[in-house]
Residue frames as qw, qx, qy, qz and C-alpha x, y, z in Angstrom:
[[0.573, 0.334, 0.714, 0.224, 17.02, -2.89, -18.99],
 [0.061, -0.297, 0.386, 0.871, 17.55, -1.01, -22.24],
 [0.383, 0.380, 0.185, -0.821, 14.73, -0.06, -24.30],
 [0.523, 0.402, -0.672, -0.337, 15.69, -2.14, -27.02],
 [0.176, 0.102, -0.977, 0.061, 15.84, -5.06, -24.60],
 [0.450, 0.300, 0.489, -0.685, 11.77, -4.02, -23.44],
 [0.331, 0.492, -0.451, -0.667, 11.13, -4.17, -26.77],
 [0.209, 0.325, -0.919, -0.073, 12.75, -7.44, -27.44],
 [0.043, 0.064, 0.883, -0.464, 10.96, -8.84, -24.41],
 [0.526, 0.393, 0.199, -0.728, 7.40, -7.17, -25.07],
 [0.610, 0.399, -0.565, -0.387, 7.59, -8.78, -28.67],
 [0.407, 0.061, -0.900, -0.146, 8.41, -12.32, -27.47],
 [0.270, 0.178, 0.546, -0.773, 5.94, -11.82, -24.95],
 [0.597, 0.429, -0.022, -0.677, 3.23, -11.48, -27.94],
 [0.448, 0.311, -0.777, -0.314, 4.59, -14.02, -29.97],
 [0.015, 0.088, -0.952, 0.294, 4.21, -16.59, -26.86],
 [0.561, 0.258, 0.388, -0.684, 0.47, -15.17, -26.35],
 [0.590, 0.512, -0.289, -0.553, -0.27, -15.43, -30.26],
 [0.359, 0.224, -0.873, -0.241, 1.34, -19.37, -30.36],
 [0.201, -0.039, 0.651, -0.731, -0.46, -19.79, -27.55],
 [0.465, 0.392, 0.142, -0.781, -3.75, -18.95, -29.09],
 [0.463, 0.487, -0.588, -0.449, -2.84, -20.39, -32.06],
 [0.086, 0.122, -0.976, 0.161, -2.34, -24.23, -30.31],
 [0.331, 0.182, 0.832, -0.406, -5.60, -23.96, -28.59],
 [0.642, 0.364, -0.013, -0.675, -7.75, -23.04, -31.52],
 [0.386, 0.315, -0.817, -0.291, -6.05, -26.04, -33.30],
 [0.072, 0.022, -0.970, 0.233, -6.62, -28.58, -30.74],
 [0.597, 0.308, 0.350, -0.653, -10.82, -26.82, -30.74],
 [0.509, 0.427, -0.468, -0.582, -10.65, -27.59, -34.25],
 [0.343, 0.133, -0.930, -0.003, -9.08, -31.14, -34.05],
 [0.012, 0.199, 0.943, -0.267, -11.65, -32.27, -31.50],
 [0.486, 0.310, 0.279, -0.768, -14.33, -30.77, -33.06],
 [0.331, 0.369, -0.785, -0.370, -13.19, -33.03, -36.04],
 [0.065, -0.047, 0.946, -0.313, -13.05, -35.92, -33.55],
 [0.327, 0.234, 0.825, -0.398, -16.60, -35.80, -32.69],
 [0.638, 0.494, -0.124, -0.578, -18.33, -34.91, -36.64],
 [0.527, 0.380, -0.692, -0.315, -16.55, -37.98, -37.49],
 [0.016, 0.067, 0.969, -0.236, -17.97, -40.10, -34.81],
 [0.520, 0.276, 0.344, -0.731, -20.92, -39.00, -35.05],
 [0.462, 0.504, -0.550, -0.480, -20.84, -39.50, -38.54],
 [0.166, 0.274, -0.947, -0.005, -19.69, -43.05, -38.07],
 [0.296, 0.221, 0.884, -0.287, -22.59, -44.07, -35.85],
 [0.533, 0.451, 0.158, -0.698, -25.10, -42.49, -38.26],
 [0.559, 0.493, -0.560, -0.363, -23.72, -44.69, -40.88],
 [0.009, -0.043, -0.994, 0.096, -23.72, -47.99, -38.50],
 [0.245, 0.279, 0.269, -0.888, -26.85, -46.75, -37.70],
 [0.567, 0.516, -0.177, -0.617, -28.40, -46.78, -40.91],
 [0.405, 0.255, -0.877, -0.044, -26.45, -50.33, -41.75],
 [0.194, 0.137, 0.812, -0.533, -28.27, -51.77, -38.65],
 [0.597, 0.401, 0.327, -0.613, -32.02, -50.49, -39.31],
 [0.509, 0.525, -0.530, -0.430, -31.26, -51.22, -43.13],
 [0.282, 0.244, -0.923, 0.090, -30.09, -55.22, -41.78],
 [0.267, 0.107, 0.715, -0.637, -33.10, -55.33, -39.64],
 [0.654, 0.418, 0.081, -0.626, -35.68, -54.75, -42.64],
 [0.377, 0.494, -0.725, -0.296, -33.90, -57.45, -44.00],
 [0.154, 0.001, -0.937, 0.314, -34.42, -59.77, -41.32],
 [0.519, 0.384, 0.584, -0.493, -38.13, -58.94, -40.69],
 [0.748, 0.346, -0.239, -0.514, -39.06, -58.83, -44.85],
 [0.383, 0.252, -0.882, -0.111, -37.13, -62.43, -44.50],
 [0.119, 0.346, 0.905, -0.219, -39.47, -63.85, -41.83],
 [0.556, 0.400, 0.243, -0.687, -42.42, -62.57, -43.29],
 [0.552, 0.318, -0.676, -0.369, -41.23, -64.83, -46.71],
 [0.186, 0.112, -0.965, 0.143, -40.72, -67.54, -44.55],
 [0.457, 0.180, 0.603, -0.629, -43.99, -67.22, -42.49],
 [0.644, 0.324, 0.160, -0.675, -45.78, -67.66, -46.34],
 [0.307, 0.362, -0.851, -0.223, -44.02, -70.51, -47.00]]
């Protein structure tokens, strides 16, 4: 093998490492996305729940002083 073709090889060698690298940080990223927007989401049913509940106890308490 000719120096030029070590070369060649050594280089796509790096490239493969470096897309490599490159895929998994994406896919950290993307599911790190994944789970700040679910959280998110339940913090915001969450809050719609508790928020539907004071609704439903300040209504029986009207009704109780009827």
């Amino acid at each position: 093998m000719s120096k030029i073709e070590r070369v060649t090889s050594v280089k796509n060698e790096i490239l493969d490492i470096f897309m490599s690298i490159n895929v998994a940080e994406h896919e950290k990223r993307s599911r790190s996305a994944a789970q700040r927007n679910l959280r998110a989401r339940r913090g915001i049913e969450l809050h719609q729940e508790f928020k539907q509940l004071e609704r439903d106890i300040a209504d029986l308490a009207d009704e109780e002083k009827h």
